[in-house]
PyMOL Python script that loads the backbone (N, CA, C, O; Angstrom):
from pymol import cmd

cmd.read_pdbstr("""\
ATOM      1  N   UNK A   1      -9.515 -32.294 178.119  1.00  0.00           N
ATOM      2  CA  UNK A   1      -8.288 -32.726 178.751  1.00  0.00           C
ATOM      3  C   UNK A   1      -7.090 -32.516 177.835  1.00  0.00           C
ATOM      4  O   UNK A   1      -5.994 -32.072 178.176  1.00  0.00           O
ATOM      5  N   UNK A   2      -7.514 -32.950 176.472  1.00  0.00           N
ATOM      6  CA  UNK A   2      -6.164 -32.931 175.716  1.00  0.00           C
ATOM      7  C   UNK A   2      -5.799 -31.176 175.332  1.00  0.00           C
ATOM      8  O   UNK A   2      -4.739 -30.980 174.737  1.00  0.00           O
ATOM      9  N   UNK A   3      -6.565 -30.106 175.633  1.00  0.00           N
ATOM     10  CA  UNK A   3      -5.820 -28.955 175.245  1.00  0.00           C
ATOM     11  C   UNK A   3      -5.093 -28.406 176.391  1.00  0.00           C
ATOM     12  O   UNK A   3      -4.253 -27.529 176.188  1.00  0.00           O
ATOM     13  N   UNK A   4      -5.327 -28.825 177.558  1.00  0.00           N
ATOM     14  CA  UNK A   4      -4.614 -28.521 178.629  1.00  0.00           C
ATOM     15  C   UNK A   4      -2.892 -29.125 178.391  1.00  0.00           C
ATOM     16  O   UNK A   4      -2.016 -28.512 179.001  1.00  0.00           O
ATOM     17  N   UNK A   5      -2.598 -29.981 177.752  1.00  0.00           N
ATOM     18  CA  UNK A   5      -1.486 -30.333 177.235  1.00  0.00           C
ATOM     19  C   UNK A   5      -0.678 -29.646 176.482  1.00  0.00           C
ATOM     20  O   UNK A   5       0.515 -29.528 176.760  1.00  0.00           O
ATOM     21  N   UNK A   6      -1.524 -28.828 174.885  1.00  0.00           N
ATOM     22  CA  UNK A   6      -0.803 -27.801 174.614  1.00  0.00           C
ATOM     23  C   UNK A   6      -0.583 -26.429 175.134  1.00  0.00           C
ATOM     24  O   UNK A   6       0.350 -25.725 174.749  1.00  0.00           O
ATOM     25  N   UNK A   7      -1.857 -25.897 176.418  1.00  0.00           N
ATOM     26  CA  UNK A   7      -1.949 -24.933 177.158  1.00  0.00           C
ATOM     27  C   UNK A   7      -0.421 -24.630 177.392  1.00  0.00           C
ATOM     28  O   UNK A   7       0.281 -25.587 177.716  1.00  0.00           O
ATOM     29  N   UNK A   8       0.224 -23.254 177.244  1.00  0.00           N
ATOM     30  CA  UNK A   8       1.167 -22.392 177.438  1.00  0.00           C
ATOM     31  C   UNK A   8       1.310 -21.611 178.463  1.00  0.00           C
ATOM     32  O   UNK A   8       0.384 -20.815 178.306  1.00  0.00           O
ATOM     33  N   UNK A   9       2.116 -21.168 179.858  1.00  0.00           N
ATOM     34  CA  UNK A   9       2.111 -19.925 180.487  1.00  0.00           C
ATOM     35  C   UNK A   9       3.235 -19.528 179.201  1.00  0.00           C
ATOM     36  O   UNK A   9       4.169 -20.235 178.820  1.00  0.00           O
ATOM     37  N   UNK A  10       2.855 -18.261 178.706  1.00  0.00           N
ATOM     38  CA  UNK A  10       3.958 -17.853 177.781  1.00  0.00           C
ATOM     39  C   UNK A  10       3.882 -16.528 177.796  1.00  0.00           C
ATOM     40  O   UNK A  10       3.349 -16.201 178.856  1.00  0.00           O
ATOM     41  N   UNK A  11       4.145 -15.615 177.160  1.00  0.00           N
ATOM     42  CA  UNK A  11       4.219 -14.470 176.978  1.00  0.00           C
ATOM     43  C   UNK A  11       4.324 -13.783 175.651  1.00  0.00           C
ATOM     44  O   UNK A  11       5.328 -13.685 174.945  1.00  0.00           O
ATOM     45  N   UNK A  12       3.258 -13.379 175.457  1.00  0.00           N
ATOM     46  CA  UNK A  12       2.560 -12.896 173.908  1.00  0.00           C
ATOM     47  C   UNK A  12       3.690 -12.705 173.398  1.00  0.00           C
ATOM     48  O   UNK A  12       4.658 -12.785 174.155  1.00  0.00           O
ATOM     49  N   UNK A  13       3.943 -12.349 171.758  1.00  0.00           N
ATOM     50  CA  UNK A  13       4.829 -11.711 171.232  1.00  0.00           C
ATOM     51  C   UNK A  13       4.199 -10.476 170.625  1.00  0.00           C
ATOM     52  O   UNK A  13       3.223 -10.559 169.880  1.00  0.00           O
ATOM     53  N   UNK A  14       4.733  -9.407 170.932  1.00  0.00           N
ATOM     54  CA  UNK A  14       4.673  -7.815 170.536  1.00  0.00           C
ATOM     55  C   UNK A  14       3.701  -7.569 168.942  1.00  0.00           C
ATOM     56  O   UNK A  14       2.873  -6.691 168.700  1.00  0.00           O
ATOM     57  N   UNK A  15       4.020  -8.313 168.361  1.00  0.00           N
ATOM     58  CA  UNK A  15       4.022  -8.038 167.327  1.00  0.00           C
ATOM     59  C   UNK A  15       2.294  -7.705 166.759  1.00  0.00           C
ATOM     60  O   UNK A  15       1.237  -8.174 167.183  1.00  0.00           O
ATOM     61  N   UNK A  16       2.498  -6.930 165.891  1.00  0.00           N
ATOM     62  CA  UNK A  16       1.323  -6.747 165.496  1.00  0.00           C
ATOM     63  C   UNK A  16       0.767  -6.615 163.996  1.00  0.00           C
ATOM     64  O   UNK A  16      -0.232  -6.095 163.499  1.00  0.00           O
ATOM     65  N   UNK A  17       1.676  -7.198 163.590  1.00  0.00           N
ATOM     66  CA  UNK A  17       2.144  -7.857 162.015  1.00  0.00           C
ATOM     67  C   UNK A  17       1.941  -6.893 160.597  1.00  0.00           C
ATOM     68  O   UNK A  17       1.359  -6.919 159.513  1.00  0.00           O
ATOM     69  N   UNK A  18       3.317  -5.586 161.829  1.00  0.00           N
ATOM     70  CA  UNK A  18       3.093  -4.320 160.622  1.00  0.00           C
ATOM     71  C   UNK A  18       5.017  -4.173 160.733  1.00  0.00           C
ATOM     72  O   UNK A  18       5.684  -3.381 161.398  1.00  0.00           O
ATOM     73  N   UNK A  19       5.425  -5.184 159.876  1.00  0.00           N
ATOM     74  CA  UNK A  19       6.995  -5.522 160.279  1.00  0.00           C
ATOM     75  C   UNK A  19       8.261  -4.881 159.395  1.00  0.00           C
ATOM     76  O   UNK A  19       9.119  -5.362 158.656  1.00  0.00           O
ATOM     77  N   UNK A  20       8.009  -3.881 159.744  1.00  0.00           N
ATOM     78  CA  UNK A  20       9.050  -2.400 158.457  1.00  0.00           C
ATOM     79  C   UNK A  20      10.027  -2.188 159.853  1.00  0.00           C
ATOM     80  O   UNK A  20       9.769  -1.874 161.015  1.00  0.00           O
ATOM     81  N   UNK A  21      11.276  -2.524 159.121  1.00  0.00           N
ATOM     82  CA  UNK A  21      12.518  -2.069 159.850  1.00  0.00           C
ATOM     83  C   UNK A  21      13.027  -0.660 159.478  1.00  0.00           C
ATOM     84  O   UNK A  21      13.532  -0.317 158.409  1.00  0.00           O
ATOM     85  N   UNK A  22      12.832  -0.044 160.382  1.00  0.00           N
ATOM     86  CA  UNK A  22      13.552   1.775 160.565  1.00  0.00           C
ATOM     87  C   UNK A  22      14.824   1.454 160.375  1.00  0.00           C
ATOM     88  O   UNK A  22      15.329   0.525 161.005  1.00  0.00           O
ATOM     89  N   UNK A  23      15.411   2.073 159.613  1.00  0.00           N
ATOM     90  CA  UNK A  23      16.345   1.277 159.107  1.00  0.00           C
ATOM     91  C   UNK A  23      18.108   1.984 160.281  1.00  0.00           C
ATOM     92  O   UNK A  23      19.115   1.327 160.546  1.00  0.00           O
ATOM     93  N   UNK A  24      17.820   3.305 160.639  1.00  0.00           N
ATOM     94  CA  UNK A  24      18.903   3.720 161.559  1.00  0.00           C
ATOM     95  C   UNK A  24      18.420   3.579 162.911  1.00  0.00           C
ATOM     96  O   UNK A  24      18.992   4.112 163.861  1.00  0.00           O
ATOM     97  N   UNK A  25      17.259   2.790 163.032  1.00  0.00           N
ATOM     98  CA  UNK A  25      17.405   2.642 165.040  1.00  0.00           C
ATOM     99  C   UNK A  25      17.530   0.853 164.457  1.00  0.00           C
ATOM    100  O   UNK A  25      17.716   0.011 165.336  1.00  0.00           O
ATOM    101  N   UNK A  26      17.459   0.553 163.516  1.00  0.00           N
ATOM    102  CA  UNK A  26      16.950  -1.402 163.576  1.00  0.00           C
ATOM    103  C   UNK A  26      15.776  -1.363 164.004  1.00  0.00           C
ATOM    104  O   UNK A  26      15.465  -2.352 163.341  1.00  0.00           O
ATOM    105  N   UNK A  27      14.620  -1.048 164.640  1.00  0.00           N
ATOM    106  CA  UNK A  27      13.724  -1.046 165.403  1.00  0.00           C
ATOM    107  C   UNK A  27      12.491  -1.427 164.074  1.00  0.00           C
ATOM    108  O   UNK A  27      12.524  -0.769 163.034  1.00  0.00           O
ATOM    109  N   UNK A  28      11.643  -2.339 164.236  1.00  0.00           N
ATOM    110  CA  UNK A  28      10.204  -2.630 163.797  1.00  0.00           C
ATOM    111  C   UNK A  28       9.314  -1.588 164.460  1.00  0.00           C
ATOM    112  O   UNK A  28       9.004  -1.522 165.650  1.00  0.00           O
ATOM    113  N   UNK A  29       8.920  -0.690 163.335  1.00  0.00           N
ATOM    114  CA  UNK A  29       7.878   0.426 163.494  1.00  0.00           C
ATOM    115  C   UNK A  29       6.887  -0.540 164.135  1.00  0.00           C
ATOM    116  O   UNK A  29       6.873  -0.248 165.331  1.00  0.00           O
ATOM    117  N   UNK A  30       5.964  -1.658 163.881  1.00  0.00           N
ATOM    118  CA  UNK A  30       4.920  -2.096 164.400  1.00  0.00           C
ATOM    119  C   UNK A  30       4.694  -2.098 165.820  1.00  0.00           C
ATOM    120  O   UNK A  30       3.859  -1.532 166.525  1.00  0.00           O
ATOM    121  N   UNK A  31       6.142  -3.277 166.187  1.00  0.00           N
ATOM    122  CA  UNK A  31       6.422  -3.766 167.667  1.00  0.00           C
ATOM    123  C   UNK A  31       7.139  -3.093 168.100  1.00  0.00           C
ATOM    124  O   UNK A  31       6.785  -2.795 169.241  1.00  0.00           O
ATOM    125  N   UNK A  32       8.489  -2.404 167.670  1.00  0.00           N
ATOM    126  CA  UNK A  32       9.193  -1.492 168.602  1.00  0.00           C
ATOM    127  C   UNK A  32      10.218  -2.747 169.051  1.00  0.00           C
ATOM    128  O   UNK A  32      10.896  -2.554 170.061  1.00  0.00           O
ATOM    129  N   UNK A  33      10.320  -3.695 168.523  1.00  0.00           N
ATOM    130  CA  UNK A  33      11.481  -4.557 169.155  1.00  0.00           C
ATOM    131  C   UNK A  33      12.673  -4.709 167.946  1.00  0.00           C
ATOM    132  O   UNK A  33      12.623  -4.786 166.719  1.00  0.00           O
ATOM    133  N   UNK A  34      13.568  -4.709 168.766  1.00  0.00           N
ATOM    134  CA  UNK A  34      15.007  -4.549 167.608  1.00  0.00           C
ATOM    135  C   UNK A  34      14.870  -5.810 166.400  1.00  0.00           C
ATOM    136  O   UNK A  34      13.889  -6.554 166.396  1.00  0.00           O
ATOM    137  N   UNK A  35      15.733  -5.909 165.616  1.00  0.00           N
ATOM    138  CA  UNK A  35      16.119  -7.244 165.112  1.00  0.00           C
ATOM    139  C   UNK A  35      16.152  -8.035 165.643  1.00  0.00           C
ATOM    140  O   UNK A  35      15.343  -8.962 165.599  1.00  0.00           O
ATOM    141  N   UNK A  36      17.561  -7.897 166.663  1.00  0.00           N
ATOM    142  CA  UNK A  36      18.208  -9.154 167.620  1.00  0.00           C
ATOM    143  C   UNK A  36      16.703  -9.525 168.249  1.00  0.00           C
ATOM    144  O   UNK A  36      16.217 -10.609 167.930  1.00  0.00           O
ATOM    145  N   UNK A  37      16.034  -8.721 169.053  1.00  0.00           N
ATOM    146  CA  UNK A  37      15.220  -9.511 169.827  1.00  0.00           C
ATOM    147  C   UNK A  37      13.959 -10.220 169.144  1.00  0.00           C
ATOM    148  O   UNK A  37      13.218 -10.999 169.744  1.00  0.00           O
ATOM    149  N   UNK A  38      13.863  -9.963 168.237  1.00  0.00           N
ATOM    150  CA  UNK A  38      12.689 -10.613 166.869  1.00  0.00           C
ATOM    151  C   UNK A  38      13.525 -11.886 166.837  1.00  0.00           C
ATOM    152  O   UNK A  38      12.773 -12.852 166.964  1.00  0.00           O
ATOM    153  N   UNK A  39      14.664 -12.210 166.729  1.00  0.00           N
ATOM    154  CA  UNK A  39      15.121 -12.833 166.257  1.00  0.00           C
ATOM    155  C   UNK A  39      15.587 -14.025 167.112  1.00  0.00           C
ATOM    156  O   UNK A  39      15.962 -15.110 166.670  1.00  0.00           O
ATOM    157  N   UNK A  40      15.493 -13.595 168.633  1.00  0.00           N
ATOM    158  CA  UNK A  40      16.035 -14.638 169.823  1.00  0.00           C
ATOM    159  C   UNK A  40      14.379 -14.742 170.700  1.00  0.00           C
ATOM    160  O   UNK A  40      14.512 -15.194 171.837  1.00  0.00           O
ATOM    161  N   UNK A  41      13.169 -14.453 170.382  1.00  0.00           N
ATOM    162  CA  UNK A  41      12.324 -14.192 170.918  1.00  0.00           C
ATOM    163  C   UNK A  41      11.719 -14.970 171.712  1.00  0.00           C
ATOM    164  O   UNK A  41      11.383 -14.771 172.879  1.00  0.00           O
ATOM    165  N   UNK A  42      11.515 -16.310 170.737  1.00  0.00           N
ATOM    166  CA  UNK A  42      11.104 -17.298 171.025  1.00  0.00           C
ATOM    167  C   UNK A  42      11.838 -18.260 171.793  1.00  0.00           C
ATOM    168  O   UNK A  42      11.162 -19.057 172.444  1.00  0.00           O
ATOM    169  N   UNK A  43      13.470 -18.371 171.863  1.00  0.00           N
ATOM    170  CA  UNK A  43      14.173 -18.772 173.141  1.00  0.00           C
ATOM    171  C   UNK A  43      14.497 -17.814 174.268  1.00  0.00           C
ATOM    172  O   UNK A  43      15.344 -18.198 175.074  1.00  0.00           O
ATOM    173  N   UNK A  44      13.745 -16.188 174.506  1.00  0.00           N
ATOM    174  CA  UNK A  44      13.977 -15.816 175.373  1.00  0.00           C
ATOM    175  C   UNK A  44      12.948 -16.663 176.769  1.00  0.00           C
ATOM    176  O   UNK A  44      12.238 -17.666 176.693  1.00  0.00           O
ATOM    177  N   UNK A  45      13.247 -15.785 177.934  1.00  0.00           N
ATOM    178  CA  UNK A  45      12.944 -16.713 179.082  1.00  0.00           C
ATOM    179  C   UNK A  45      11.575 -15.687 179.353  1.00  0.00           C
ATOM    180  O   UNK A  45      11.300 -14.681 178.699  1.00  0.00           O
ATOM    181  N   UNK A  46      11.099 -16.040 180.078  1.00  0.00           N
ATOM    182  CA  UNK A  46       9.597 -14.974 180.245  1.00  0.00           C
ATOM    183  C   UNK A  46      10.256 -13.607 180.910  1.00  0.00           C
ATOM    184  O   UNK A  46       9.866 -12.519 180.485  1.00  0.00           O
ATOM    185  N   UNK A  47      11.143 -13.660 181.839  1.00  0.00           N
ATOM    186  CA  UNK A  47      11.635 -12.732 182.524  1.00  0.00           C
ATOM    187  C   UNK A  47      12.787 -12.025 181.436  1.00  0.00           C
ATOM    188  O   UNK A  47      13.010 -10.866 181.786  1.00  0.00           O
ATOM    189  N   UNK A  48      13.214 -12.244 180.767  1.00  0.00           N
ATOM    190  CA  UNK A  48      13.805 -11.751 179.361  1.00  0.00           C
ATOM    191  C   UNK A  48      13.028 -10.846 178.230  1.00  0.00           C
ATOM    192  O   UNK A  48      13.356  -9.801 177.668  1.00  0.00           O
ATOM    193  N   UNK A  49      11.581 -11.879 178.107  1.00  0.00           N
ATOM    194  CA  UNK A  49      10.855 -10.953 177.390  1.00  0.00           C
ATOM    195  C   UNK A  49       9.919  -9.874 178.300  1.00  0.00           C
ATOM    196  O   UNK A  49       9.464  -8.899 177.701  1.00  0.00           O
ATOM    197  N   UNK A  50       9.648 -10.026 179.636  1.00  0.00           N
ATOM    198  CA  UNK A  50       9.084  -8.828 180.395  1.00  0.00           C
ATOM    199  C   UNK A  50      10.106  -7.595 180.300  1.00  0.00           C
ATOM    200  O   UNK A  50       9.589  -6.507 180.555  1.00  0.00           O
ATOM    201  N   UNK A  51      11.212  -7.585 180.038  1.00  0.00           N
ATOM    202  CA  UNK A  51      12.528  -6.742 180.564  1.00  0.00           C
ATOM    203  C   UNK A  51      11.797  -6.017 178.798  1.00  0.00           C
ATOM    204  O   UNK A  51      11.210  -4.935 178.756  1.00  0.00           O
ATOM    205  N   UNK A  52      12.056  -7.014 177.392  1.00  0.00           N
ATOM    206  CA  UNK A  52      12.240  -6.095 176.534  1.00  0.00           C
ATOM    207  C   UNK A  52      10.594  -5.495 176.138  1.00  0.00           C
ATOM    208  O   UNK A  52      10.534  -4.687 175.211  1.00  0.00           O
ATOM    209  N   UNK A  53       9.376  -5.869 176.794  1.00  0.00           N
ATOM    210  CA  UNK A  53       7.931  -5.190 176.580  1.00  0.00           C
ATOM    211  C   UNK A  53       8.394  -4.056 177.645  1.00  0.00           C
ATOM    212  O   UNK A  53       8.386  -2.931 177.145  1.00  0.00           O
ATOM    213  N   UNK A  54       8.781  -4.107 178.956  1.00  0.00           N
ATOM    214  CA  UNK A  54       8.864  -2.929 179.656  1.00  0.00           C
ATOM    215  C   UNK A  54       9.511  -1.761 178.975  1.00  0.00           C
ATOM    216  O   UNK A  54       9.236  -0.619 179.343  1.00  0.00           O
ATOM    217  N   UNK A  55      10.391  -1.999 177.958  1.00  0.00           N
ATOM    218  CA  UNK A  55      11.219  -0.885 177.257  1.00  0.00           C
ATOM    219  C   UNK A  55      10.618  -0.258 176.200  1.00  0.00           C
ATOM    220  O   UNK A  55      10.571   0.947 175.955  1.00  0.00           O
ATOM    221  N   UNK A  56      10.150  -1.209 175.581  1.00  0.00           N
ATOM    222  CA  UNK A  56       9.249  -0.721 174.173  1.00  0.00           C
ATOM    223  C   UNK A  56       8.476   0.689 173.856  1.00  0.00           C
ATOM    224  O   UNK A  56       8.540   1.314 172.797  1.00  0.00           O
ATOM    225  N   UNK A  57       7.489   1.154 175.405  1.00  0.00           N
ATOM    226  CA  UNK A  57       7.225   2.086 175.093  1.00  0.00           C
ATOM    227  C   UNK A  57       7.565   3.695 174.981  1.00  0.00           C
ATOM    228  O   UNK A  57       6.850   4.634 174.634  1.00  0.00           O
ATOM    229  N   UNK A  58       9.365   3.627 175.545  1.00  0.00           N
ATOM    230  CA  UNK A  58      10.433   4.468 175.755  1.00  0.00           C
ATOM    231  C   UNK A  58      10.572   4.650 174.119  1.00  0.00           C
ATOM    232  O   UNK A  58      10.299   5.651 173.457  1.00  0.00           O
ATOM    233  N   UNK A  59      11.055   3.439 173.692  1.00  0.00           N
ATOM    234  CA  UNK A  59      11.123   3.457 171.879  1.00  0.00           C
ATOM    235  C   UNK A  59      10.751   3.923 171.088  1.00  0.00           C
ATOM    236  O   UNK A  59      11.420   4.147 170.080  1.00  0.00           O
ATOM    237  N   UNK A  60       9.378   4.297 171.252  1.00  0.00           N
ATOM    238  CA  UNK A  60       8.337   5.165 170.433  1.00  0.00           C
ATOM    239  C   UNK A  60       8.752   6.650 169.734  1.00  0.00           C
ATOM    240  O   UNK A  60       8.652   7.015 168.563  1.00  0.00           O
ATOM    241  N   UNK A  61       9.204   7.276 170.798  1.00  0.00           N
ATOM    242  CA  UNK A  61      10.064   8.234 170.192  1.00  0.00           C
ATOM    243  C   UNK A  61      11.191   8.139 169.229  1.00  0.00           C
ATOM    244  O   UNK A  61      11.508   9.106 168.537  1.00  0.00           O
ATOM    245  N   UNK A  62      12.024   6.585 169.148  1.00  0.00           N
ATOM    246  CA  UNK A  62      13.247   6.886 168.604  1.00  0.00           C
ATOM    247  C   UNK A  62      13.150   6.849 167.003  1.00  0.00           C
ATOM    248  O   UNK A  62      14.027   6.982 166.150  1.00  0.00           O
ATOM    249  N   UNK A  63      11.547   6.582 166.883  1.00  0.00           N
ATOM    250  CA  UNK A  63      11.679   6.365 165.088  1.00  0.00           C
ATOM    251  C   UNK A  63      10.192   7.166 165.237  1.00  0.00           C
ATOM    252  O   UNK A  63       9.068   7.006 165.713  1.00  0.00           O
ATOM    253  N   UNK A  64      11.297   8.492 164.214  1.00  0.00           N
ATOM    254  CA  UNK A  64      11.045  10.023 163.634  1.00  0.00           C
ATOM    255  C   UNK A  64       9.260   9.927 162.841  1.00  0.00           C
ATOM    256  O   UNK A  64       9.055   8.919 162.166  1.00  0.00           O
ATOM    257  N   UNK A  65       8.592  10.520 162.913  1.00  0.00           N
ATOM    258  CA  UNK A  65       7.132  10.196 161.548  1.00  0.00           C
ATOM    259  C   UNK A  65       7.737  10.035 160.336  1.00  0.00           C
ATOM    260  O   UNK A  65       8.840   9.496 160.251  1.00  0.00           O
ATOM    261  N   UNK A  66       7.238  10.375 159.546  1.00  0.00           N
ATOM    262  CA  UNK A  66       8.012  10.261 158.054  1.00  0.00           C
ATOM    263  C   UNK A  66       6.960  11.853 157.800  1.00  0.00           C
ATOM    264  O   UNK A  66       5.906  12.240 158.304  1.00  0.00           O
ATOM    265  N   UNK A  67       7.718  12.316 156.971  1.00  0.00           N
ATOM    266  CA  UNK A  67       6.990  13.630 156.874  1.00  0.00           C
ATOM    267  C   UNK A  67       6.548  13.612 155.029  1.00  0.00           C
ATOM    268  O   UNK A  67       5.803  14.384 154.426  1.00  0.00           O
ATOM    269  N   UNK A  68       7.339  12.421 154.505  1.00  0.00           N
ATOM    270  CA  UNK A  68       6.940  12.445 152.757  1.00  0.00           C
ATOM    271  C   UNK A  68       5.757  11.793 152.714  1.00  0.00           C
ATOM    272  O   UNK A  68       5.279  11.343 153.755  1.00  0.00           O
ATOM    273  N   UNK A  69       5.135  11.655 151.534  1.00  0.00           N
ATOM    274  CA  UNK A  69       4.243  11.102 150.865  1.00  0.00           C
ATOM    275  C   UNK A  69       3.026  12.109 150.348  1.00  0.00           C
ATOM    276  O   UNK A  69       3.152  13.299 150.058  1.00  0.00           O
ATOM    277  N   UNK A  70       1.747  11.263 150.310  1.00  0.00           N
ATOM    278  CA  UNK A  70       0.173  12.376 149.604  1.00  0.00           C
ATOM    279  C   UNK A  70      -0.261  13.063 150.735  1.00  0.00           C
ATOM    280  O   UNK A  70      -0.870  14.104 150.489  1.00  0.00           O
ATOM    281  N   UNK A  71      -0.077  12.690 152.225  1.00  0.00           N
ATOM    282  CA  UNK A  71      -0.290  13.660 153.133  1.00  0.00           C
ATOM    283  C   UNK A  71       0.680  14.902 153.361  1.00  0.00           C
ATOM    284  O   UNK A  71       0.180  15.836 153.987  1.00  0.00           O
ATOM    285  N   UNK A  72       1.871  15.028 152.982  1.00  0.00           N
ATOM    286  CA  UNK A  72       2.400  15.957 153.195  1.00  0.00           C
ATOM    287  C   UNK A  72       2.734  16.674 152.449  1.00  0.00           C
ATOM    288  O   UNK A  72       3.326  17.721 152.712  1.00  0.00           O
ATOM    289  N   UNK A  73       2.299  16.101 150.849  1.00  0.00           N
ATOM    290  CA  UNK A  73       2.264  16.915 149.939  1.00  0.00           C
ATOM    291  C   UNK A  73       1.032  17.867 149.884  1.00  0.00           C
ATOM    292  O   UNK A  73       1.028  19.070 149.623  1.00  0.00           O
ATOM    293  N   UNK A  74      -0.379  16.766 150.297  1.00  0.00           N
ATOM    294  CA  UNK A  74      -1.832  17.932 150.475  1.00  0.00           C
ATOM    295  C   UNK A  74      -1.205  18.819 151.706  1.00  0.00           C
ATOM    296  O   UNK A  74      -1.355  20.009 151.430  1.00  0.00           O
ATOM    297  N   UNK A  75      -0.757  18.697 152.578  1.00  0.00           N
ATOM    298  CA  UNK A  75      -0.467  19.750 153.884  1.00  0.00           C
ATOM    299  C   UNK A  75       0.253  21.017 153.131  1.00  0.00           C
ATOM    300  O   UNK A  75       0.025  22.148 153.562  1.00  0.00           O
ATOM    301  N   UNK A  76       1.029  20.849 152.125  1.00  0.00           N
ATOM    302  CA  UNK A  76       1.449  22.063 151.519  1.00  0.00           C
ATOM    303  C   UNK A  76       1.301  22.700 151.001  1.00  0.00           C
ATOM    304  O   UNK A  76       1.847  23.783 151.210  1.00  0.00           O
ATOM    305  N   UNK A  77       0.399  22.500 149.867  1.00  0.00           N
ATOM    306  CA  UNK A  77      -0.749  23.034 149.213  1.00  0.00           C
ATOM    307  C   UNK A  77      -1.495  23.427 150.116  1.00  0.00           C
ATOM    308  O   UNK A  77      -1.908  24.500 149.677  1.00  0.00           O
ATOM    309  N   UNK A  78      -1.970  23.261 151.150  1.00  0.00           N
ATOM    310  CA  UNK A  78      -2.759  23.500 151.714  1.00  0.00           C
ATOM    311  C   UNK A  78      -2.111  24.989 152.706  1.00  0.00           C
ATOM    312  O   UNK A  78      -3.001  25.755 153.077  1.00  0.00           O
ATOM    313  N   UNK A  79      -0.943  25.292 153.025  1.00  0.00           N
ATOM    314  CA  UNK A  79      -0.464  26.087 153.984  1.00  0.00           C
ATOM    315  C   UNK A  79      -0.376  25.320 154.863  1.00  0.00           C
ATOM    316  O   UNK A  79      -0.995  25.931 155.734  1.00  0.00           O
ATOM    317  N   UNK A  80       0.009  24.200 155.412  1.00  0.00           N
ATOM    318  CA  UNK A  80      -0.120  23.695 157.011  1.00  0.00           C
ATOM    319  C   UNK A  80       1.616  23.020 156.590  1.00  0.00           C
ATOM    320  O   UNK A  80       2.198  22.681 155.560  1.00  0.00           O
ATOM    321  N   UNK A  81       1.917  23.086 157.954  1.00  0.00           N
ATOM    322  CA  UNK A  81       3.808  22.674 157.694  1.00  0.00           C
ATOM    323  C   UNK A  81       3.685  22.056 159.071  1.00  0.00           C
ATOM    324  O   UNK A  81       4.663  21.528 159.601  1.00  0.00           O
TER     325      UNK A  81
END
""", "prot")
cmd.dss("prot")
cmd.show_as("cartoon", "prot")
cmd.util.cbc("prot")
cmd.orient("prot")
């Protein structure tokens, strides 16, 4: 009886607790949700946060791979670009 009390209709939060800000879209590589909305998340309304999960997967594109590091240094050595 008593967990039905803290029982929630709520709406997950995005996150998937890999929280690196792209630094020219603002966007969290993990979740794909801006600052602002990380940041008002938990007082948005359910119909607030359905609006910003429906967008998220448009986002995906706006933050570029990263093309540095030990993989793209072996890709060159290697001939592959």
């Amino acid at each position: 009886m008593m967990a039905e009390v803290w029982k929630r209709d709520e709406i997950e939060s995005p996150c998937i607790k890999v929280c690196v800000i792209h630094p020219p879209t603002r966007l969290c590589t993990g979740c794909l949700r801006s600052i602002d909305e990380i940041a008002v998340w938990s007082r948005m309304s359910p119909d607030e946060r359905r609006a910003v999960l429906a967008e998220l997967p448009d986002r995906q594109g706006l933050i570029a791979k990263r093309r540095g590091g030990r993989a793209a240094r072996l890709d060159r050595r290697s001939g592959k670009d």
